[in-house]
Each structure stands twice: as C-alpha cells, then as structure tokens.
C-alpha positions in Angstrom: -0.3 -21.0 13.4 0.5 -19.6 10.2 3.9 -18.7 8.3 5.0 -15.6 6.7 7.5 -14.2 4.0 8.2 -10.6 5.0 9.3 -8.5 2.3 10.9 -5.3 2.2 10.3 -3.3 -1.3 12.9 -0.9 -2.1 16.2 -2.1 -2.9 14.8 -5.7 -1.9 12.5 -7.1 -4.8 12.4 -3.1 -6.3 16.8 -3.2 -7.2 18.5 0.0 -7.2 15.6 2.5 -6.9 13.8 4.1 -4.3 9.7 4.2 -5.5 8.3 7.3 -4.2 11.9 9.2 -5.2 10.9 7.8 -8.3 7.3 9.2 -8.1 8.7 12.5 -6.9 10.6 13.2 -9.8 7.6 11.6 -11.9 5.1 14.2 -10.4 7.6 17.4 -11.1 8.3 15.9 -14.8 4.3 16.2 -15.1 3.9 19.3 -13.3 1.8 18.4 -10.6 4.2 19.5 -8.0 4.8 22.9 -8.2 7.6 25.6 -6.9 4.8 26.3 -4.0 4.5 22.3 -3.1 8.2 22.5 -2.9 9.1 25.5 -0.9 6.0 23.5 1.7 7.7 20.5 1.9 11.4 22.3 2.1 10.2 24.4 5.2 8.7 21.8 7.0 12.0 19.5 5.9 14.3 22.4 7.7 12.3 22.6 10.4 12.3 19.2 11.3 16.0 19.1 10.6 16.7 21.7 13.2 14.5 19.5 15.7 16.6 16.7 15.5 13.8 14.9 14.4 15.5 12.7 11.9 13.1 9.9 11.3 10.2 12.6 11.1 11.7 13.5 8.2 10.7 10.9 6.3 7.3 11.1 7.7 7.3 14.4 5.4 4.8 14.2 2.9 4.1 17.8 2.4 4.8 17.8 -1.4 1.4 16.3 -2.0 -0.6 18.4 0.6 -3.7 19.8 -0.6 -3.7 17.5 -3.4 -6.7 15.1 -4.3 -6.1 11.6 -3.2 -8.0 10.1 -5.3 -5.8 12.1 -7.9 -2.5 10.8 -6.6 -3.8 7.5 -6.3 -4.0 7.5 -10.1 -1.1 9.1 -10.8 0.8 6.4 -8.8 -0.9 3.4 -10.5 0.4 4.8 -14.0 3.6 6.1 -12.5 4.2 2.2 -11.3 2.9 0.9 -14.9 5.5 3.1 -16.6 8.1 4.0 -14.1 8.6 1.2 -11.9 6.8 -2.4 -12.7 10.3 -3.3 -15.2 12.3 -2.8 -11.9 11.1 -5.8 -9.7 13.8 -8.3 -9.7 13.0 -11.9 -11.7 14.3 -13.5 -8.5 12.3 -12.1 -6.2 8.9 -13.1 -7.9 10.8 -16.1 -8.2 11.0 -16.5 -4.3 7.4 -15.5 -3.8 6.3 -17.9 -6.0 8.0 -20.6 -4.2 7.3 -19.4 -0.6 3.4 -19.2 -1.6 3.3 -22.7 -2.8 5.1 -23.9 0.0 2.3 -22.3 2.4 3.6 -19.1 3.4 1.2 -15.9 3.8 3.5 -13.3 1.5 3.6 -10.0 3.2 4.9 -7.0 1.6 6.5 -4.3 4.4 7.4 -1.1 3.3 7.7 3.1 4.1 7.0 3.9 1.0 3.6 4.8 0.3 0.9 2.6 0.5 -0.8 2.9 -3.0 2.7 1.6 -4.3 2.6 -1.1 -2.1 -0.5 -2.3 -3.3 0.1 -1.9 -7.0 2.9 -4.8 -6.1 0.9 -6.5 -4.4 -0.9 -7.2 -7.2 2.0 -7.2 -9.5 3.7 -10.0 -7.2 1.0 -12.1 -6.5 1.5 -11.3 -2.7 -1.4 -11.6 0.3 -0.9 -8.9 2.4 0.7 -5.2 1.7 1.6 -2.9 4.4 2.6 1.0 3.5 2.7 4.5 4.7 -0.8 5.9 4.9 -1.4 9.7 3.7 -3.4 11.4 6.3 -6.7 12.9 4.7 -9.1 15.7 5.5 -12.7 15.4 5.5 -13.1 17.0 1.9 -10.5 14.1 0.7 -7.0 16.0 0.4 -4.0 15.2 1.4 -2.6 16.7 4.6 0.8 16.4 4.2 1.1 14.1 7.7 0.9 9.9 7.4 -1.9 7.9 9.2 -1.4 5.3 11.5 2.5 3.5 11.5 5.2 4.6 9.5 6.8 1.3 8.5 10.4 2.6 8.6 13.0 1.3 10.9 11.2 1.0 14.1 7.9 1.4 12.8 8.4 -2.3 10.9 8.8 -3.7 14.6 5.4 -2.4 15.1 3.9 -3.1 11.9 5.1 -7.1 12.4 3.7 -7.9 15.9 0.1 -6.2 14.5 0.6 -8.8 11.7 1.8 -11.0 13.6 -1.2 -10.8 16.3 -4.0 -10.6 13.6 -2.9 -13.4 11.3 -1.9 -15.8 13.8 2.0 -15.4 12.6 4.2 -17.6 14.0 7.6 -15.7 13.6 9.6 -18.1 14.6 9.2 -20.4 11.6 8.9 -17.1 9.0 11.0 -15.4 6.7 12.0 -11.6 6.2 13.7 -10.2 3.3 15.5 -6.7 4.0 18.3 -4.7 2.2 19.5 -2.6 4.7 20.8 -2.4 8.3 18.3 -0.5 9.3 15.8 -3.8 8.8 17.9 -5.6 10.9 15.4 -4.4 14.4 12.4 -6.2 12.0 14.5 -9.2 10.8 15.5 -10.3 14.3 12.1 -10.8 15.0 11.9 -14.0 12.4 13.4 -17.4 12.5 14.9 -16.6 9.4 16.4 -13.7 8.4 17.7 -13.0 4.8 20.0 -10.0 3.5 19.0 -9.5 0.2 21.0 -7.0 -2.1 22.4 -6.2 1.2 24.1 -2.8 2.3 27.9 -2.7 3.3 26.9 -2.6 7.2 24.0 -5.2 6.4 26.1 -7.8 5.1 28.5 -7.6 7.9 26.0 -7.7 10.6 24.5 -11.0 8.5 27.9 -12.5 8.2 28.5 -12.0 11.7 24.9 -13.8 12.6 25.5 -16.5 9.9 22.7 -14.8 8.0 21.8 -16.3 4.4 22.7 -13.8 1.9 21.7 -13.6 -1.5 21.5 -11.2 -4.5 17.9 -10.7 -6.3 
C-alpha cells in the first residue's frame, strides 16, 4: 500500500490568505464581476442564510454564473501567477519536497476551487490535487452550483476515503497537514496528524492529542 501527505491550501502552505477571496476581489478589480453577479450571489447568500444552511453557503458560487469556464479558467491561472504564487510558504515546498523523496504520494485537499488547486499542483511539484468543481451547462457556463464533493469540513472525510480507496492509501502510516479545527474530522483519519499555522481552537485540540505542531 501506498503513503500519502495530505495537504490543506489555504492558510496551510498558502499563509494568511484565502485564494478564491483573493480571486473575488481580483475578478471585481478587472470588472468581470459585475453589480448584477453580485446582487445573484447576495440573494442566493441570504436565502441560504435564512435556511440554516450554513455549509451551503460556501457551496455558493453564483458570482461566476453564466460566465465562460474556459474564461475563468484563464483568469485564475494569471490571477495565481500574479496574485497568489509569492504566497506559498518556503517551508511547505520545503516539506513536500522531503515527503516526495521519502516515497509519499503528495495530495493537495482543498474547498477552494479546483483550477487553483491545480495551478499548485504544478507550482508544488505535488501528485494529486483535489478542489471544488464548478458545475457546467452543456454550452460550457458556469452554473453557479459545484460538481461532485465539496472538500470542506466534512466533505474532506469524503474526499480522503475516495483517495484512499483508488490509490491504495494506507492512512494509517500518512500524513495530513491542516490549519484549522475544522480539518480536525479529515486529520483523525491519518496516523499522523500535523497543525500547521494552526487556529486558536486547532492548536488546543493538537496539544490535547500530542499533535506535532509547526509553523510554515
């Protein structure tokens, strides 16, 4: 069986920044999201808000419906060359470096949005990169829902035993890499869990466990 290195992105090897907050503001500084887009993603924000439907929330993706994919693709590859690429922490590419010569299949787990993902992917060197996927319409816009596992919170638990089943994972003798206590449902899952740049609640819940933490 093989062994992993799970890594969360934001505020894990990205420090301090969230990528597609980053990429929000990046798209309104352009102009590409407009007063229209926003009012969109506001209602449907509200109206999930009222539901109680608190993790949908971040499944809310309406500021880019109708747009072209293949348009926001682009716009998120330059948005990571400019934006966000002089954010990834030394030490983490550091740690992946090490964990791939020792034999380790480096996964990269994230909500954020799976273009992003993969622009790090390739930035990091990593194997595998797992993201949100936009939900698109047969005449290649974007709809505004995700498609398929929305690797957030719970969604990570899923998102690890799929690995984990297609790649022959042995969890036990991996590694995850998380920020915040959220992570903690995805961590448990691994032999060995590490709180990196860890949150207030995080680093209690680690020092409780006897957790390694460290700072990237």
């Amino acid at each position: 069986m093989k062994k992993a290195a799970i890594f969360d992105i934001d505020g894990t090897i990205l420090r301090n920044i969230s990528s597609e907050r980053v990429f929000f503001r990046y798209l309104l500084e352009k102009g590409v999201i407009t007063t229209k887009d926003l009012l969109q993603f506001a209602r449907v924000f509200v109206t999930n808000l009222l539901q109680l439907k608190g993790i949908y929330v971040r499944k809310n993706k309406y500021y880019l419906k109708d747009k072209e994919y293949e348009r926001i693709v682009s716009e998120i590859q330059e948005c990571f060359e400019r934006k966000i690429s002089s954010h990834v922490s030394a030490a983490a590419l550091h740690e992946i470096n090490r964990l791939k010569n020792a034999g380790y299949l480096v996964i990269l787990l994230s909500g954020t949005l799976s273009p992003f993902v993969e622009c790090l992917r390739e930035y990091c060197g990593a194997d595998i990169g797992v993201g949100t996927c936009l939900a698109i319409d047969s005449e290649g816009k974007i709809t505004g829902e995700i498609d398929g596992i929305h690797s957030y919170s719970g969604g990570k638990v899923k998102a690890v035993n799929q690995l984990a089943a297609e790649h022959n994972i042995d969890l036990s003798s991996s590694y995850a890499y998380a920020n915040q206590y959220l992570d903690v449902k995805f961590m448990r899952m691994v032999g060995y869990p590490i709180a990196v740049n860890a949150s207030p609640l995080l680093r209690l819940y680690a020092n409780i466990n006897r957790w390694k933490i460290v700072e990237f």
